[in-house]
Each structure stands twice: as structure tokens, then as C-alpha cells.
C-alpha positions in Angstrom: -11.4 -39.8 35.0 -12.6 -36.4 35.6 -9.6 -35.1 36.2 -8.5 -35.6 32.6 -12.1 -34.1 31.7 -11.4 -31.2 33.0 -7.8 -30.8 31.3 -9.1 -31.9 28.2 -11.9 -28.9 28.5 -9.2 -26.4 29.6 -7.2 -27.7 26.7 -10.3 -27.2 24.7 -10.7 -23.7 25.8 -7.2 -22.6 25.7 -7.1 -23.9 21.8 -10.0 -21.5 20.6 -9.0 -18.6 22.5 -5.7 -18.7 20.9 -7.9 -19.4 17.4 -10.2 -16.6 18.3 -7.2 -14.2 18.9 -5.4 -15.2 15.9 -8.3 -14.5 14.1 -8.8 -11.0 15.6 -5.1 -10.6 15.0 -5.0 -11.2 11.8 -8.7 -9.3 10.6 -7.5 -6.3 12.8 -3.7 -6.6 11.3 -5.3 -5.7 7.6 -3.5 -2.8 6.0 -4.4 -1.4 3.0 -1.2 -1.1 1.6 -0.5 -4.9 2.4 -0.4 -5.9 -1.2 0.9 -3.4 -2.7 3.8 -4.5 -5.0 6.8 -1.4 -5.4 7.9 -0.5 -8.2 11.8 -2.1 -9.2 14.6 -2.0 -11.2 14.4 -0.1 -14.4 11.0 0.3 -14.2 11.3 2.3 -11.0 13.9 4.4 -12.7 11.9 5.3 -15.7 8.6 5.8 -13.3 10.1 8.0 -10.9 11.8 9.9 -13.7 8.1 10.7 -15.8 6.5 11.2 -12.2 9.6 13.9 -11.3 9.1 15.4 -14.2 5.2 16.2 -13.6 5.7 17.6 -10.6 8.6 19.9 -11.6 10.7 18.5 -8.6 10.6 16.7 -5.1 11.4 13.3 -3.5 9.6 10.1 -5.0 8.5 8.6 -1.6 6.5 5.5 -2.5 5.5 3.6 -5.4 2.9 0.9 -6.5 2.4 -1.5 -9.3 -1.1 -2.6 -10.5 -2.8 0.4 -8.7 -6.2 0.7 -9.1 -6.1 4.1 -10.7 -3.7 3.0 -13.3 -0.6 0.8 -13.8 1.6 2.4 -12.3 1.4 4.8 -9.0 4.2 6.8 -8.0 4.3 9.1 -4.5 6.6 12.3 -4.6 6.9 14.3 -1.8 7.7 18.0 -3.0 9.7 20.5 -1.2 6.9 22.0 0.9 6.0 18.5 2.4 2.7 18.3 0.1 2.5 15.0 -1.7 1.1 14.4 -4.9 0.2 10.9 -6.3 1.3 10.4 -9.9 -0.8 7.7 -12.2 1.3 6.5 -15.2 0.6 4.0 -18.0 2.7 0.9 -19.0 4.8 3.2 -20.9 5.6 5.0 -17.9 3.4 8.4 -19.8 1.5 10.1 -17.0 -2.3 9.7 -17.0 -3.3 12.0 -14.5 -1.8 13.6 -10.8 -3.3 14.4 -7.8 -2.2 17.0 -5.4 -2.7 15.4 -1.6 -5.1 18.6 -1.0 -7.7 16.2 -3.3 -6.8 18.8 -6.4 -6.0 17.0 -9.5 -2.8 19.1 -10.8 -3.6 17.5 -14.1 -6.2 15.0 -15.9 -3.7 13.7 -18.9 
């Protein structure tokens, strides 16, 4: 009888230390960027193209719908490596951009 005591208590013990590490796992895996949703399709055409446009040139290099800045957030990575983060509307018209320095190259 004790022995199965003692394997249900190291079953016990085995159980929530993989529950404690799941739980560590999972509340030390959260990333920011987890739920971001990219942009697709057409839409990601038309985005990219107004956000290219604002920045007179580059690489788009990420892109987010439902951003909470604005609907849509499109990364473009210019020629000298300096990102700028480009907030546009439903209709894909730019409503501001922000230089990754923290300078807002425009408040439209």
C-alpha cells in the first residue's frame, strides 16, 4: 500500500511541475507581435504602395492590420537601414509616419 502512495505522490508532483512549467512557458513565450494579423492580398498591394510613396522609397518590411495607431500599419525599411512606421486609414490614405529615430516625418 505505500508503495503506490508514494507513486501516486510522485505522479502528483511530476503532473504540476510540468503544469507549473507550461505555465511559465507559455506567460514567458508572450510576444508582442503575437497577434498581429499582416496585411494580404490586394490590400497589401494598395498599402505598401501609399506607405512607399510617403517615404519616397525603401523596402516594406512588415505590416499590421487593426494596429492600434490606425487601421492599417505598414514597416518600410529605407535605404540607409532607418525604418519608418507608416499609419494608413481604411482607404489606404496615410494618417501619420513615424521615423524609427521617434520623429514623426509627418502628422496627416
Amino acid at each position: 500500500m505505500q508503495h503506490r502512495t508514494k507513486i501516486t505522490i510522485t505522479a502528483a508532483g511530476i503532473a504540476a511541475a510540468l503544469a507549473a512549467g507550461t505555465g511559465v512557458a507559455v506567460a514567458g513565450g508572450a510576444d508582442d507581435n503575437a497577434g498581429d494579423t499582416p496585411i494580404t492580398g490586394a490590400s497589401l498591394d494598395a498599402a505598401s504602395g501609399a506607405a512607399i510613396a510617403e517615404t519616397g522609397g525603401g523596402k516594406v518590411t512588415g505590416t499590421e492590420i487593426n494596429d492600434e495607431e490606425s487601421y492599417y500599419e505598414v514597416e518600410v525599411t529605407l535605404d540607409d537601414g532607418s525604418q519608418v512606421d507608416v499609419q494608413l486609414d481604411q482607404s489606404f490614405a496615410v494618417v501619420s509616419s513615424k521615423h524609427d529615430g521617434g520623429d514623426n516625418a509627418s502628422d496627416g
